[in-house]
Backbone bond lengths (Angstrom), bond angles and torsions (degrees), N, CA, C in turn:
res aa  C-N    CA-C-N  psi(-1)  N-CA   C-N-CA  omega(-1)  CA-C   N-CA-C  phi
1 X - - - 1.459 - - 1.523 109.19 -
2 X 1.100 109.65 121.12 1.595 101.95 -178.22 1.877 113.58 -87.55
3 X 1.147 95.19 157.00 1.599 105.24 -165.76 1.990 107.07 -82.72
4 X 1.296 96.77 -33.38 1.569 91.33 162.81 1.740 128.64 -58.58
5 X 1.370 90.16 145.50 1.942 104.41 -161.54 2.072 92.39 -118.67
6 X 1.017 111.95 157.91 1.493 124.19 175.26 1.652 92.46 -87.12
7 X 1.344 109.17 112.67 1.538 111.06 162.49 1.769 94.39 129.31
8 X 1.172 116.90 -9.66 1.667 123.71 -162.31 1.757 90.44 -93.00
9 X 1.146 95.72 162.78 1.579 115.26 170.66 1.445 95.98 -80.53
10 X 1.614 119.13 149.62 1.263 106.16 161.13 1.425 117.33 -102.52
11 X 1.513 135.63 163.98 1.701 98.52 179.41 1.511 98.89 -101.21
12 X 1.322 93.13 160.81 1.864 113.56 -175.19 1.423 110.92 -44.29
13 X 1.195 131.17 152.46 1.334 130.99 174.07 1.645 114.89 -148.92
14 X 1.321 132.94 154.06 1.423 106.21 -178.80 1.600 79.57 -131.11
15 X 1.657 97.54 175.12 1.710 114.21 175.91 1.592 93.02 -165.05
16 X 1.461 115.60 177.76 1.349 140.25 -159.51 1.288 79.17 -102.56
17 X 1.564 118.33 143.51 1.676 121.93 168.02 1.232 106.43 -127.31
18 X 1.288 130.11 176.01 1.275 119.13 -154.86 1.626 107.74 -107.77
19 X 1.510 106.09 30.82 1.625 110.29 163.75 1.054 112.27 -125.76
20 X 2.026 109.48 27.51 1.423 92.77 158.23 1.660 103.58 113.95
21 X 0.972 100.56 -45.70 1.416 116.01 -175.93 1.219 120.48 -86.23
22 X 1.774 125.12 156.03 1.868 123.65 164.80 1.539 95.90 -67.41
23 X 1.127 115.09 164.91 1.480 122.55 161.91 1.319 109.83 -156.85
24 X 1.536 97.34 119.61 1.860 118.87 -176.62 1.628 102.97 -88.08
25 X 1.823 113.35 147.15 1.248 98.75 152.40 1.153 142.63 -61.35
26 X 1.734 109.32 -17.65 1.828 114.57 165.58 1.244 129.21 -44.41
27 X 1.510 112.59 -24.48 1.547 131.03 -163.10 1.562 90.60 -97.39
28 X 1.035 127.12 9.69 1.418 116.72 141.16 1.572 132.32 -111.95
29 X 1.223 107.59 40.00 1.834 108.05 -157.37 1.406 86.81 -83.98
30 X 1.408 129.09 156.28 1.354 135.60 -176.12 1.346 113.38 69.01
31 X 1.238 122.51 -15.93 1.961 105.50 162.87 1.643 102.39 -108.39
32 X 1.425 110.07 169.75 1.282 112.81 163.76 1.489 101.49 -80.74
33 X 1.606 113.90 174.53 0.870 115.42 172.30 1.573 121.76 -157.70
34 X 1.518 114.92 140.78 1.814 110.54 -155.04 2.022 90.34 -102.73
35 X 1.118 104.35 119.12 1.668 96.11 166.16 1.526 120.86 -114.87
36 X 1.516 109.04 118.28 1.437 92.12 -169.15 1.293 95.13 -107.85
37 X 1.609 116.51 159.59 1.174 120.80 164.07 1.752 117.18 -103.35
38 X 1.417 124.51 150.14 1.457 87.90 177.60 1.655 73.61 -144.82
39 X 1.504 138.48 169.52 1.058 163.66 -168.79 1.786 114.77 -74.15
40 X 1.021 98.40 -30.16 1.624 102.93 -166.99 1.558 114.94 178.10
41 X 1.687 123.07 137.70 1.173 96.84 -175.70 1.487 110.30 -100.60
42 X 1.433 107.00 -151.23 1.554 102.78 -171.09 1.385 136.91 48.54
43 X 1.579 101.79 -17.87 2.157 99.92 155.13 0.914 158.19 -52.00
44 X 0.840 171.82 12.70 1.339 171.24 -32.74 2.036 110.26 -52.09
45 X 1.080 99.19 -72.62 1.552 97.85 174.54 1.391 115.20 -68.92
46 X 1.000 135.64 -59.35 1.504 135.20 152.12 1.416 103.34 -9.89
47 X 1.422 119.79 -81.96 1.466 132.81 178.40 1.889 96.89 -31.69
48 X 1.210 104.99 -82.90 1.627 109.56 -171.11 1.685 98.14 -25.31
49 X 1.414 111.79 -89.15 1.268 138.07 -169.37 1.572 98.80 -20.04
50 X 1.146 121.15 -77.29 1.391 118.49 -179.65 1.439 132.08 -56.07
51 X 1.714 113.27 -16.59 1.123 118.81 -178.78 1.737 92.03 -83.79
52 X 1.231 135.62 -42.67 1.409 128.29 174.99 1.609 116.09 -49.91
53 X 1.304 106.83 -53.42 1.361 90.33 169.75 1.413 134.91 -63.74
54 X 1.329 112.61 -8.16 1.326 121.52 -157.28 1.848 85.04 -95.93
55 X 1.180 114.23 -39.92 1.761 119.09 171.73 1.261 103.55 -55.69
56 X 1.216 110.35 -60.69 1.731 110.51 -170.67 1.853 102.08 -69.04
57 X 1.237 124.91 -20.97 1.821 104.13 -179.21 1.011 124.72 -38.63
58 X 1.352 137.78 -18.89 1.593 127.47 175.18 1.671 115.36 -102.88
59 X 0.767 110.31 6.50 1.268 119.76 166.52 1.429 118.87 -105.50
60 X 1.626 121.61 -14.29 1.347 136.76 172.79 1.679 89.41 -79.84
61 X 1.056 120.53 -64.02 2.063 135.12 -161.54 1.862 82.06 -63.25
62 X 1.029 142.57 -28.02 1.611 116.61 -176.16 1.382 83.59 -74.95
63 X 0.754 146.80 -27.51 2.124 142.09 -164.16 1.424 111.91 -81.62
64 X 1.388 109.66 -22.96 1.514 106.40 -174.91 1.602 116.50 92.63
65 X 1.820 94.18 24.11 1.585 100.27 -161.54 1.800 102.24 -119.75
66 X 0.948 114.78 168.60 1.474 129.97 -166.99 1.284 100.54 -172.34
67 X 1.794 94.33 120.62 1.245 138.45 174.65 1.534 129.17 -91.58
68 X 1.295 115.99 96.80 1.503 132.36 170.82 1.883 120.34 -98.12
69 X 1.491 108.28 146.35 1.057 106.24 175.01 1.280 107.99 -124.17
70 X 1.703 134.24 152.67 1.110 125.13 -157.34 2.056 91.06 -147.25
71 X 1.266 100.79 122.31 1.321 103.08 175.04 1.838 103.56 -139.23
72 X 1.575 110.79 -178.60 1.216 110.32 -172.40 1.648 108.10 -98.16
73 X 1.929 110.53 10.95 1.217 104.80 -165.26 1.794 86.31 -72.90
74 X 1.587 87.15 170.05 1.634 109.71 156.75 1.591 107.81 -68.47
75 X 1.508 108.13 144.53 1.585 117.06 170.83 1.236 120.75 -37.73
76 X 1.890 114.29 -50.42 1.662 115.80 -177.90 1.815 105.73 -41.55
77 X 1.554 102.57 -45.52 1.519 100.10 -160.74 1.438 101.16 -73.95
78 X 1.183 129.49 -18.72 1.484 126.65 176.49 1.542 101.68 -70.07
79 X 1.284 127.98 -56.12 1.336 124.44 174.28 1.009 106.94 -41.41
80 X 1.294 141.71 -91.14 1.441 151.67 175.54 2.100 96.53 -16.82
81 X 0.934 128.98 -61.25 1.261 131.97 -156.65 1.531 96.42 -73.30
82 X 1.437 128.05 -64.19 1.467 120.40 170.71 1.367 138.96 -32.75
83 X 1.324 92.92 -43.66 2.043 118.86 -176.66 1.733 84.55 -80.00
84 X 1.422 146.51 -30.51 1.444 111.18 -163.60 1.282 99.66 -96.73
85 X 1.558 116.48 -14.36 1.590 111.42 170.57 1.247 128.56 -125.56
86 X 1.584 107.96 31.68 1.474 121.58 168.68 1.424 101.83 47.17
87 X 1.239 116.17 48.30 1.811 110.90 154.14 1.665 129.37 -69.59
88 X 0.901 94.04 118.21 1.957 117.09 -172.13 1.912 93.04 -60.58
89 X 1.082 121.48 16.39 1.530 103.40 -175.88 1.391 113.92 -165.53
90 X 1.369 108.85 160.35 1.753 114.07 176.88 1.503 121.84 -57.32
91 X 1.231 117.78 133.95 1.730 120.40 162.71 1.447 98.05 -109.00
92 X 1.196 130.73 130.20 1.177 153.24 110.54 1.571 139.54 -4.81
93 X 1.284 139.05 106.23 1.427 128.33 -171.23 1.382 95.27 -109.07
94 X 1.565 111.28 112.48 1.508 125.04 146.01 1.304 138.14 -94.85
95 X 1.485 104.13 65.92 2.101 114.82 -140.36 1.650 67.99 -92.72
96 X 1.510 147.37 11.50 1.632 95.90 170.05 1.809 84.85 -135.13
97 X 1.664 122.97 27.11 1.096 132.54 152.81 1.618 105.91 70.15
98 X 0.969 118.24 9.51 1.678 125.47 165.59 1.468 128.19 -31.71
99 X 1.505 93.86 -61.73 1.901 109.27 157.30 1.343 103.22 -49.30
100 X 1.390 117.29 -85.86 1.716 128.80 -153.93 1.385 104.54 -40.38
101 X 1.428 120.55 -20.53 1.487 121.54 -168.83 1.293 90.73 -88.67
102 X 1.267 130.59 -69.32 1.264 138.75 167.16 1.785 124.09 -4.18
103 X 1.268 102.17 -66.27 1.491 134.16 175.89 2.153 92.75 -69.80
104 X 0.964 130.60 -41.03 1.236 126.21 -152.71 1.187 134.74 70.41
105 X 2.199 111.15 30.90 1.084 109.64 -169.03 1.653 105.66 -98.41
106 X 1.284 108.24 -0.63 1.954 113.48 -161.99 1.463 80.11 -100.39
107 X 1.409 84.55 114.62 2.134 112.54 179.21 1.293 108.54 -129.44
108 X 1.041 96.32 147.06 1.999 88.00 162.09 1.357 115.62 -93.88
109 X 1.495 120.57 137.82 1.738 144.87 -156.39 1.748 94.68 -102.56
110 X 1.379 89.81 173.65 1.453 119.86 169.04 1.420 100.94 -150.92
111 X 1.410 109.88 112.44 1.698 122.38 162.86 1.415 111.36 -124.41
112 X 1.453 124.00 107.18 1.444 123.72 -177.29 1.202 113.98 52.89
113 X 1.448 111.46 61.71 1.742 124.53 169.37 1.740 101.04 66.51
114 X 1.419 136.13 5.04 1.443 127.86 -165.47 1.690 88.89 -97.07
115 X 0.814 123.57 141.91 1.824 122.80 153.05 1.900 95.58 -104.41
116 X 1.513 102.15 155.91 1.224 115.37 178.30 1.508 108.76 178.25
117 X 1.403 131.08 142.52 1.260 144.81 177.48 1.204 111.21 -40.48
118 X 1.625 149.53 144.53 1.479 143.25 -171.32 1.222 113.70 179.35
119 X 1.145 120.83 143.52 2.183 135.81 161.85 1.553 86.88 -54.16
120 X 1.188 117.39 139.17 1.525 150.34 170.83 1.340 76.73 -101.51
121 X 1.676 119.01 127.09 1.388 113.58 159.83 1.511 112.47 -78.36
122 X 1.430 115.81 141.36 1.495 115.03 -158.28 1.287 107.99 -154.74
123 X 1.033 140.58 168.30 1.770 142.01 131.50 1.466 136.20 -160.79
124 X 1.577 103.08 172.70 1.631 88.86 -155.92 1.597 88.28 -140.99
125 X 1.236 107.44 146.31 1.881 114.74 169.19 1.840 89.36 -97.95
126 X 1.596 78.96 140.68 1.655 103.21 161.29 1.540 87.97 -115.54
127 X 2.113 97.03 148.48 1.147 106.75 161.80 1.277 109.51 -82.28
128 X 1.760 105.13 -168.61 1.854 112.69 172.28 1.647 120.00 -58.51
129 X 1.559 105.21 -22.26 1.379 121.54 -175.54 1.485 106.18 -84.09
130 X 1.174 137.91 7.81 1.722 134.45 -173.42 1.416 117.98 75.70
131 X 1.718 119.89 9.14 1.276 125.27 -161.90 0.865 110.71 -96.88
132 X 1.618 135.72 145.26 1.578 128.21 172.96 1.560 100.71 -74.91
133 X 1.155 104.35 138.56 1.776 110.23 -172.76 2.028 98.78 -121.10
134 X 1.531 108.00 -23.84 1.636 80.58 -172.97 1.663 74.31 -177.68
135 X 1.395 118.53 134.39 0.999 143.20 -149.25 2.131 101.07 -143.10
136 X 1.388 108.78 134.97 1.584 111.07 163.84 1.604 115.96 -138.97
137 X 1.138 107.54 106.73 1.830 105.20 -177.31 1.737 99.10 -83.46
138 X 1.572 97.20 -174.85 1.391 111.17 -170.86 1.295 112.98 16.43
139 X 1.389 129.63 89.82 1.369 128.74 -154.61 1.747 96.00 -104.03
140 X 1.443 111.71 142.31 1.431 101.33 167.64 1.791 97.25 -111.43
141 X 0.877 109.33 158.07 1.647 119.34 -159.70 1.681 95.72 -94.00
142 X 0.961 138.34 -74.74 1.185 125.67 160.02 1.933 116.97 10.18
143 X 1.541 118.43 90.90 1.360 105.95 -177.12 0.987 140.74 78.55
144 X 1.631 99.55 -18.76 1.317 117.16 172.62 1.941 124.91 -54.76
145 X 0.805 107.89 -48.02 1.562 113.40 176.03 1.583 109.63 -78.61
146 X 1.181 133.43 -11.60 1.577 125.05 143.32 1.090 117.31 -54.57
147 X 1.680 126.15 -71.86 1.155 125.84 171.68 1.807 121.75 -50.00
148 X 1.084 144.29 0.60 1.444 149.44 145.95 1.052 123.34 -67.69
149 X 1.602 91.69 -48.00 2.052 94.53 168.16 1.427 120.81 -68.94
150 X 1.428 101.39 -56.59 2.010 104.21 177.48 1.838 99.08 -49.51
151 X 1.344 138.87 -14.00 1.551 125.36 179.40 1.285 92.49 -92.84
152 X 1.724 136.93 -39.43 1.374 109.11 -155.92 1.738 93.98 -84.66
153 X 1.513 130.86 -44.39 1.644 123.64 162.19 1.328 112.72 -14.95
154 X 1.673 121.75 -44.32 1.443 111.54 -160.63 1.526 106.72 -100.08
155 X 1.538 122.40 0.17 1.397 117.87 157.73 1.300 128.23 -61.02
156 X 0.861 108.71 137.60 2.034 104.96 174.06 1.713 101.09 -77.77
157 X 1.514 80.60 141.83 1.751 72.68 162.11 1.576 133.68 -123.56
């Protein structure tokens, strides 16, 4: 269960992004911001999921919003994963799961009778203020990135 509430500050965190750079949540103060988590890249739903957002990015940037994805792969595999589907945005490496714990998305799974540690695919908008404003666990991908956008449209900014 994660300890973050919708309306809470979140606290700052930094990670390696996949242009090379650390990237703090401070370095977004004044935009909103959509963070998804997804389990692994290059999967099939993973794949989908990110290619929707990557459709919807300009319609997130008329909002004042910026779209990150945050998984536990290593950066190389984020490179590799961006360049085959032309993603307009940063992924994040949480290879020692600091965030996901953070967020309350690192759960333990069941895939074909195995249990094992894993990203709950999930996500949450921060407002301009660092606040969690609207949060979705166990996400099914299906529609999912419409419904993120129609919540960040209905924020004021």
């Amino acid at each position: 269960m994660a300890d973050l509430q919708v309306g809470q500050r979140i606290p700052d965190f930094t990670l390696p992004a996949s242009n090379g750079e650390q990237v703090s949540l401070h370095d977004y103060r004044g935009k909103k911001l959509v963070i998804y988590f997804y389990p692994k890249s290059s999967t099939p739903a993973c794949t989908q999921e990110s290619c929707e957002f990557r459709d919807f990015s300009g319609e997130f940037a008329k909002h004042n919003t910026v779209v990150i994805g945050i998984s536990g792969d290593e950066t190389k595999a984020h490179l590799k994963f961006i360049a085959k589907n032309e993603l307009p945005f940063l992924l994040l490496a949480d290879t020692e799961h600091e965030v996901s714990k953070l967020f309350g998305v690192w759960q333990w799974k069941k895939l074909y009778g195995h249990e094992f540690e894993g990203i709950v695919r999930s996500t949450f908008v921060v407002d301009e203020e660092g606040r969690l404003a609207a949060e979705w666990r166990k996400v099914r991908v299906k529609g999912h990135v419409e419904a993120v956008l129609e919540t960040v449209k209905q924020m004021k900014s």
